[in-house]
DOKEGU-999845 format. One record per residue (C-alpha): residue number from 1; residue in one letter; z, y, x. Coordinates in pm, 1 decimal. Layout:
N
 num residu        z        y        x
 NUM      a        Z        Y        X
...
This chain:
307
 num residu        z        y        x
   1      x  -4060.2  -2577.9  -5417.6
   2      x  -4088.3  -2637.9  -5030.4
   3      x  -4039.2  -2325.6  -4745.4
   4      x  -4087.8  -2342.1  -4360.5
   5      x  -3775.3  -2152.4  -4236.0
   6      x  -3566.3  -2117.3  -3915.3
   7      x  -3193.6  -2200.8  -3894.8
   8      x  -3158.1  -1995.0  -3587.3
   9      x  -3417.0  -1746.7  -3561.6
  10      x  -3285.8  -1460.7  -3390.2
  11      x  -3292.5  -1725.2  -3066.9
  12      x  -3667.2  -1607.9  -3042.3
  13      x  -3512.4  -1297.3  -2880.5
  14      x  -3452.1  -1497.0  -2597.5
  15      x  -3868.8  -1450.6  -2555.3
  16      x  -3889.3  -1131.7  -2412.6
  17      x  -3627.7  -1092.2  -2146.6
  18      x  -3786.7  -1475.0  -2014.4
  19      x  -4142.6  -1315.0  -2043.3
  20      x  -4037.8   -986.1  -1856.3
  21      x  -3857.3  -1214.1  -1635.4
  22      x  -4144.2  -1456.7  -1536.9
  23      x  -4371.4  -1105.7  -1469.4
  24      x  -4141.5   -954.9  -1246.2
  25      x  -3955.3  -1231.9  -1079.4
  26      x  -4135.4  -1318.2   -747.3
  27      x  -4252.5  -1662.4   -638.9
  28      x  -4128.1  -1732.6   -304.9
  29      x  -4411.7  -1706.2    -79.5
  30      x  -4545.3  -1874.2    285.8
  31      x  -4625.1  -1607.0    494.1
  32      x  -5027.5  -1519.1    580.4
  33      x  -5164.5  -1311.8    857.3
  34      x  -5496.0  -1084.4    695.9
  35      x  -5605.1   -816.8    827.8
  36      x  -5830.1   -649.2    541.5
  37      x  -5529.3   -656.7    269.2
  38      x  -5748.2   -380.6     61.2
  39      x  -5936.5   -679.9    -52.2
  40      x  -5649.8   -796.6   -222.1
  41      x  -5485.4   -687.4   -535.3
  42      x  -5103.5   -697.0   -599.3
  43      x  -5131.2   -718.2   -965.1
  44      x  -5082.9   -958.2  -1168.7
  45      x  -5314.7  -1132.7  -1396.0
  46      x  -5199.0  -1214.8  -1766.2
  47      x  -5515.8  -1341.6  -1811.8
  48      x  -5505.3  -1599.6  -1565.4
  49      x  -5409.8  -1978.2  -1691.5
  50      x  -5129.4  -1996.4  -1515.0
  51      x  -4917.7  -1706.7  -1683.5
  52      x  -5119.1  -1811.2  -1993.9
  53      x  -4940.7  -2144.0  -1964.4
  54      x  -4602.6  -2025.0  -1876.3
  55      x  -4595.2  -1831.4  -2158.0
  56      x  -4696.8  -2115.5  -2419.7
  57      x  -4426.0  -2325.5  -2240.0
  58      x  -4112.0  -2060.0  -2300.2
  59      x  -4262.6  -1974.2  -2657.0
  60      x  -4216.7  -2328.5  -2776.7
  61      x  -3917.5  -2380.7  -2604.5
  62      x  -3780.6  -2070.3  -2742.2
  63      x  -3893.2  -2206.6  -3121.5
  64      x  -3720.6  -2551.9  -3056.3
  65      x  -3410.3  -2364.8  -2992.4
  66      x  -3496.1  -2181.6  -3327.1
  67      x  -3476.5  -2527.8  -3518.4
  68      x  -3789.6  -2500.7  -3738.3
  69      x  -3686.3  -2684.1  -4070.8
  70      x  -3867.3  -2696.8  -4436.8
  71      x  -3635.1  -2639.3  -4748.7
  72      x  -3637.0  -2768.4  -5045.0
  73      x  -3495.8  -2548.4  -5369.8
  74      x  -3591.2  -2808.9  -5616.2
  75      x  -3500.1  -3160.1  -5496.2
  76      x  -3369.3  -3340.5  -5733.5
  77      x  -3145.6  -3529.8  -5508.7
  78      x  -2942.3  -3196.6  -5459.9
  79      x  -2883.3  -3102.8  -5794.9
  80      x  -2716.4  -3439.3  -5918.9
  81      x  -2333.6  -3556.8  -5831.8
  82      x  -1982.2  -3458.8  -5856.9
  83      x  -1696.2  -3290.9  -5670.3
  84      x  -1476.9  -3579.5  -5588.4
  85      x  -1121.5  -3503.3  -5377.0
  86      x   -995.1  -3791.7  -5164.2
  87      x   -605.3  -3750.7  -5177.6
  88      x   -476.2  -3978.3  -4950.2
  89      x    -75.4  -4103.3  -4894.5
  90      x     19.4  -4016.1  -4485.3
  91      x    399.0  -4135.9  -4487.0
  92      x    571.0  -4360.6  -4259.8
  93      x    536.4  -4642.0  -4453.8
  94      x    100.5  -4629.7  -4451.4
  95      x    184.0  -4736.3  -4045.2
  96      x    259.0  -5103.6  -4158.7
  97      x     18.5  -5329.7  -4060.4
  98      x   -120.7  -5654.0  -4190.5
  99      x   -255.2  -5525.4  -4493.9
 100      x   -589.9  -5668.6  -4360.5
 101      x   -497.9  -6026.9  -4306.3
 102      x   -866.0  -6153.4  -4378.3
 103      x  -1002.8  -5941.0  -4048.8
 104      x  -1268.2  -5833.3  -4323.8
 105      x  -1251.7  -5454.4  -4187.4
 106      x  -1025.9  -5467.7  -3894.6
 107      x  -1241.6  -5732.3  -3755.3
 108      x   -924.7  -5905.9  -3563.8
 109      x   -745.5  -5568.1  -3432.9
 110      x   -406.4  -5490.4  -3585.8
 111      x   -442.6  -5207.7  -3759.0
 112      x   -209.1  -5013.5  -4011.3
 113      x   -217.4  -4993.8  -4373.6
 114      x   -389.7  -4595.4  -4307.9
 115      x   -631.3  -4684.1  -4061.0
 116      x   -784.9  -4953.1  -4294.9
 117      x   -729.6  -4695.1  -4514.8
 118      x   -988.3  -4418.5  -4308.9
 119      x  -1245.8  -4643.1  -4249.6
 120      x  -1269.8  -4783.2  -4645.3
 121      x  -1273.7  -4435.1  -4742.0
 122      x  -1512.9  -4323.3  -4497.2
 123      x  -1771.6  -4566.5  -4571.9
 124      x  -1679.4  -4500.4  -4927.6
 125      x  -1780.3  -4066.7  -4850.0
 126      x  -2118.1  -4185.1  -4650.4
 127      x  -2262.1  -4347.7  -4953.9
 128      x  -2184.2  -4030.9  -5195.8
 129      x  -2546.8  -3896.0  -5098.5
 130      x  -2513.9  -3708.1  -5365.0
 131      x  -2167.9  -3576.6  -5394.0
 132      x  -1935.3  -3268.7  -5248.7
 133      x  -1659.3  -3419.5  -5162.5
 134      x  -1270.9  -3298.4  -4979.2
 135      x   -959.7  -3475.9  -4829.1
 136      x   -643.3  -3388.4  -4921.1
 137      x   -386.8  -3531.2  -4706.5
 138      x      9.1  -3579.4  -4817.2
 139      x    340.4  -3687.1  -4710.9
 140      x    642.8  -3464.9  -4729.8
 141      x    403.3  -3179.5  -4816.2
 142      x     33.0  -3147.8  -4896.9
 143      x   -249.1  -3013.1  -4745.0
 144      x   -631.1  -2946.5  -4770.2
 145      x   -791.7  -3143.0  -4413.7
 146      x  -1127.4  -3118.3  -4532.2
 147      x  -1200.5  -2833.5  -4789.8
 148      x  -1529.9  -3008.1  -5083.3
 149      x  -1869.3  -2961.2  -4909.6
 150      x  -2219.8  -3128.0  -4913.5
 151      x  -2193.1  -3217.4  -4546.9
 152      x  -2047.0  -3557.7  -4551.8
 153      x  -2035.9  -3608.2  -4146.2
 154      x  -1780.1  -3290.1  -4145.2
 155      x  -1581.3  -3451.5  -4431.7
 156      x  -1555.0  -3787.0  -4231.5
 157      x  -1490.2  -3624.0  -3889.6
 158      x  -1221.4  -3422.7  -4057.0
 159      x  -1084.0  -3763.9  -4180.4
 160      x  -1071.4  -3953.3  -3835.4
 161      x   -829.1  -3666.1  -3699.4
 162      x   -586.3  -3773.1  -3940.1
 163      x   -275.0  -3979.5  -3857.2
 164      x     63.5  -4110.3  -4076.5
 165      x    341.4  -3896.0  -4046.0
 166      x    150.0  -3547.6  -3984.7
 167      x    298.8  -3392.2  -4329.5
 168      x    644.7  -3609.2  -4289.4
 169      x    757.6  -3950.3  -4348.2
 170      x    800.1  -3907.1  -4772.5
 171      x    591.3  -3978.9  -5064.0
 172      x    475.3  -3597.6  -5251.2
 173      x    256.6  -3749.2  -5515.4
 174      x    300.3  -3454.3  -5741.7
 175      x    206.0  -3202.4  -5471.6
 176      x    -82.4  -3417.0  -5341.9
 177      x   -200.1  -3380.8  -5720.4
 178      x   -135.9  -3051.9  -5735.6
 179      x   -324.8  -2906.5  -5397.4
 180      x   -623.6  -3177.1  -5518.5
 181      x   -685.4  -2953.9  -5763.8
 182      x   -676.0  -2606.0  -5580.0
 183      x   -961.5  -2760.3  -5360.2
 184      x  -1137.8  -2730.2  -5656.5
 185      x  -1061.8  -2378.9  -5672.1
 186      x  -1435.3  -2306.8  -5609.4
 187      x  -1630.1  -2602.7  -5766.0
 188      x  -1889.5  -2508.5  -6022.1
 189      x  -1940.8  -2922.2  -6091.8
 190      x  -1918.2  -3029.6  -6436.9
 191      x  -1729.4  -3357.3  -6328.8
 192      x  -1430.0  -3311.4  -6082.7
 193      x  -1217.2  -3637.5  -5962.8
 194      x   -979.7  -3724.1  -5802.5
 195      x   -909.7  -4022.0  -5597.4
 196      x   -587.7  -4063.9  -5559.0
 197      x   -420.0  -4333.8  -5302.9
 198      x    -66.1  -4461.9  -5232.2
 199      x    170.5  -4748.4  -5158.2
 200      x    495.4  -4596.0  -5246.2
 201      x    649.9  -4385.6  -5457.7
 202      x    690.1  -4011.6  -5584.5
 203      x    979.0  -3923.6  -5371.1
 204      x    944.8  -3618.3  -5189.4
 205      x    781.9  -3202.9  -5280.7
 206      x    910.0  -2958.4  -5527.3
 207      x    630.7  -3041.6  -5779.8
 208      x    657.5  -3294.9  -6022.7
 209      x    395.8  -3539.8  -6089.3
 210      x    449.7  -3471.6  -6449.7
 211      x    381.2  -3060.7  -6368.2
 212      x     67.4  -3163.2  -6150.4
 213      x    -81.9  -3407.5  -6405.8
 214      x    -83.2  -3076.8  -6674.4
 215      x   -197.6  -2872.5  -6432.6
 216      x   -503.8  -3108.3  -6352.5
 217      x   -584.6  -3182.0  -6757.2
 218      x   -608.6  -2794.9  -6806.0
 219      x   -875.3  -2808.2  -6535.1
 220      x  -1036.4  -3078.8  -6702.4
 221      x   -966.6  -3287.5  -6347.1
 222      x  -1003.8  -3720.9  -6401.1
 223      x   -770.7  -3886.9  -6121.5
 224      x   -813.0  -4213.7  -6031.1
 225      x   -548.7  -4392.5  -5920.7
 226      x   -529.2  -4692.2  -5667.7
 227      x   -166.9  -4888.5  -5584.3
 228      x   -228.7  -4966.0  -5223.8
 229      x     14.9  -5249.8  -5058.2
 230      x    239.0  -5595.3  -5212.3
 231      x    294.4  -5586.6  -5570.3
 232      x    617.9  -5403.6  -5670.3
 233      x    536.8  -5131.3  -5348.9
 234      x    376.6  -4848.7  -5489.7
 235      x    498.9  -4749.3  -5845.7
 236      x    236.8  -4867.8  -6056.2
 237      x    381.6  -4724.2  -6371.0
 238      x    341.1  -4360.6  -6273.4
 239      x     21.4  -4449.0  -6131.8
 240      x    -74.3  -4609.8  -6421.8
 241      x     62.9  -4286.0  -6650.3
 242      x   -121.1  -4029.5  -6434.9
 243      x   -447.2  -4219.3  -6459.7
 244      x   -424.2  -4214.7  -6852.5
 245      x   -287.9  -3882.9  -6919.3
 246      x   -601.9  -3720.7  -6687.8
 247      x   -890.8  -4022.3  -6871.5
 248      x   -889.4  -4176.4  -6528.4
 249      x   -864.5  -4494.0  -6373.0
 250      x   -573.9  -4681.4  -6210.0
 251      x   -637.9  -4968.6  -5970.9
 252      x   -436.6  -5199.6  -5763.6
 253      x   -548.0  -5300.9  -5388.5
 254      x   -318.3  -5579.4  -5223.7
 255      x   -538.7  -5635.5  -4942.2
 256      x   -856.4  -5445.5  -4784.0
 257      x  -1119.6  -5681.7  -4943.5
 258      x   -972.1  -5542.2  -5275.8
 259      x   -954.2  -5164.9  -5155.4
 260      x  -1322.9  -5179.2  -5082.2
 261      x  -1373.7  -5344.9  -5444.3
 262      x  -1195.9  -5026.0  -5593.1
 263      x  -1401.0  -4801.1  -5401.9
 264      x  -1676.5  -4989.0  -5514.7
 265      x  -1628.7  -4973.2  -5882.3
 266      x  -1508.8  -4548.1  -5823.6
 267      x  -1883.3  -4520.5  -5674.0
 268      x  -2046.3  -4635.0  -6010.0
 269      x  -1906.5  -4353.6  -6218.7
 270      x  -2164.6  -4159.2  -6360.4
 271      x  -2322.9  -3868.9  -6205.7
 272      x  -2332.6  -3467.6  -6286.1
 273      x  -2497.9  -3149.8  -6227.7
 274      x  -2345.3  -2921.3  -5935.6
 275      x  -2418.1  -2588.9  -5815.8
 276      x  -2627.8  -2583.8  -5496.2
 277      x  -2931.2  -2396.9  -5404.4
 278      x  -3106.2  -2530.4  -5087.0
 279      x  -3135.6  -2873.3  -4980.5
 280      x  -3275.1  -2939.2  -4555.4
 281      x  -3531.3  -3165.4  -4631.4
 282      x  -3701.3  -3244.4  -4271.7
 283      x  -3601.9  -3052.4  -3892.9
 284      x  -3930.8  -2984.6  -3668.6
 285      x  -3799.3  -2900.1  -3321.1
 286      x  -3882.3  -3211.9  -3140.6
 287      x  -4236.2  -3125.9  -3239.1
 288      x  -4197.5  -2759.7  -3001.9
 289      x  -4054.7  -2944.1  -2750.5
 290      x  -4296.1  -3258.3  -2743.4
 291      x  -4552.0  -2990.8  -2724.5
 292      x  -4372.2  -2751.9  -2468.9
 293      x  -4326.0  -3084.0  -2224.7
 294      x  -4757.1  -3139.1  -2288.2
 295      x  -4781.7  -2755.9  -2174.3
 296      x  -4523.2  -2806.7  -1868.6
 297      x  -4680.1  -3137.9  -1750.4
 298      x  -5060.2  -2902.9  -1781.6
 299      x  -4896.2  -2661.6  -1560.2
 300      x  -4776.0  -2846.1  -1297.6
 301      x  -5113.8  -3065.9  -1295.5
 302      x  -5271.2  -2705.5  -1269.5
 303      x  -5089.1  -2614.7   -958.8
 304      x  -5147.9  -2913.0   -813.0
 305      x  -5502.9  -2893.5   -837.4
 306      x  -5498.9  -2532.5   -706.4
 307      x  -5274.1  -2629.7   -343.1
């Protein structure tokens, strides 16, 4: 089921102090000399095209700014997908570079193990059409830099603004677990996962990875797993552990070719109901202003022709 809604309606107030303003406002005038004024009148005429047209031109303008949209309830394409929580490793030693020595993403820049690391992940959150997905981002400490939401361009611009070494120069596996699954505090989806990426080791945070690993099996929370860096880096064998213990996944990525491969074979999991209730289906305001730049150019063609 389809509605015609507004996503800013109250901007139609704008309407009447722009009417009351284009009635009262004078037009500067060239001066005439006449002597019998009383055949004039000093009113103004509504009626008249001109004020007819001005009016048409700051009512669609005024329903552009509005943002006419149509919403769909019952797309299906809203109801399927899964709450998936990107938790990704920001300590010192992400900043090494030459993790892409193929140029397959860096395309010949040097970049370090993290950036590679953004833009894999980010293409990975694009093509989740129909996903809510989070970042959680971890070092000494963890924290939630993107909170799980439908809009995927927020998720991605919330990801760019991250750099190594914001939450310290350590490895907090257990706590990057462990706030992965408060962002899930609110999820109503019946899958949750989460992806979780590193190239060292647990070394840092007062939460154990053992302690985060029960606390995501009680929410019934799969982590995936992926071992990012030279073999013998990241410690596969607690990877490995928390993978199996939550009926995830673990994977290992020694260069960026294979990163995108992981995030390839994550992005065929199966897909599940989640909770929302509207879906924007198609925006109209270029329509109000394509038609309130057909009233202007009538206008000014009017006054021409009256000169």
């Amino acid at each position: 089921m389809s509605f015609f809604s507004f996503e800013y309606p109250y901007l139609f107030l704008l309407f009447f102090p722009l009417l009351y303003c284009m009635y009262k406002c004078r037009e500067q005038l060239k001066s005439r000399f006449f002597v019998h004024l009383h055949f004039f009148s000093t009113k103004k005429n509504l009626l008249k095209l001109e004020w007819i047209l001005k009016t048409a031109i700051i009512l669609l303008l005024c329903t552009a700014l509005a943002s006419p949209i149509v919403v769909d309830t019952l797309n299906p394409h809203n109801r399927m997908g899964k709450d998936i929580v990107l938790a990704l490793d920001g300590s010192g030693s992400m900043n090494a570079s030459g993790f892409d020595f193929e140029n397959e993403v860096s395309k010949g820049e040097r970049l370090s193990r993290f950036e590679i690391a953004q833009i894999i992940a980010s293409e990975f959150i694009k093509k989740r059409e129909m996903d809510n997905l989070g970042v959680v981002f971890f070092g000494d400490f963890a924290f939630i830099a993107s909170p799980i939401t439908y809009e995927k361009n927020i998720v991605v611009e919330m990801l760019g603004y991250l750099m190594h070494g914001m939450a310290g120069q350590n490895t907090a596996i257990g706590e990057g677990i462990a706030v992965g699954v408060r962002a899930f505090k609110h999820s109503k989806a019946k899958t949750k996962i989460i992806i979780l990426l590193t190239d060292g080791e647990h070394n840092s945070g007062s939460i154990s990875p053992k302690d985060a690993i029960k606390i995501a099996q009680e929410q019934g929370i799969k982590i995936y797993t992926i071992g990012m860096g030279n073999k013998g880096e990241a410690d596969e064998a607690l990877l490995q552990k928390i993978a199996q213990e939550s009926d995830g996944e673990y994977f290992a990525a020694t260069s960026a070719k294979e990163l995108k491969s992981v995030y390839e074979k994550i992005d065929a999991l199966e897909s599940s109901n989640i909770k929302s209730k509207e879906y924007l289906q198609k925006e109209y305001y270029y329509w109000a202003l394509l038609l309130g730049a057909a009233v202007l150019l009538l206008f000014l063609l009017y006054r021409e022709v009256q000169k």
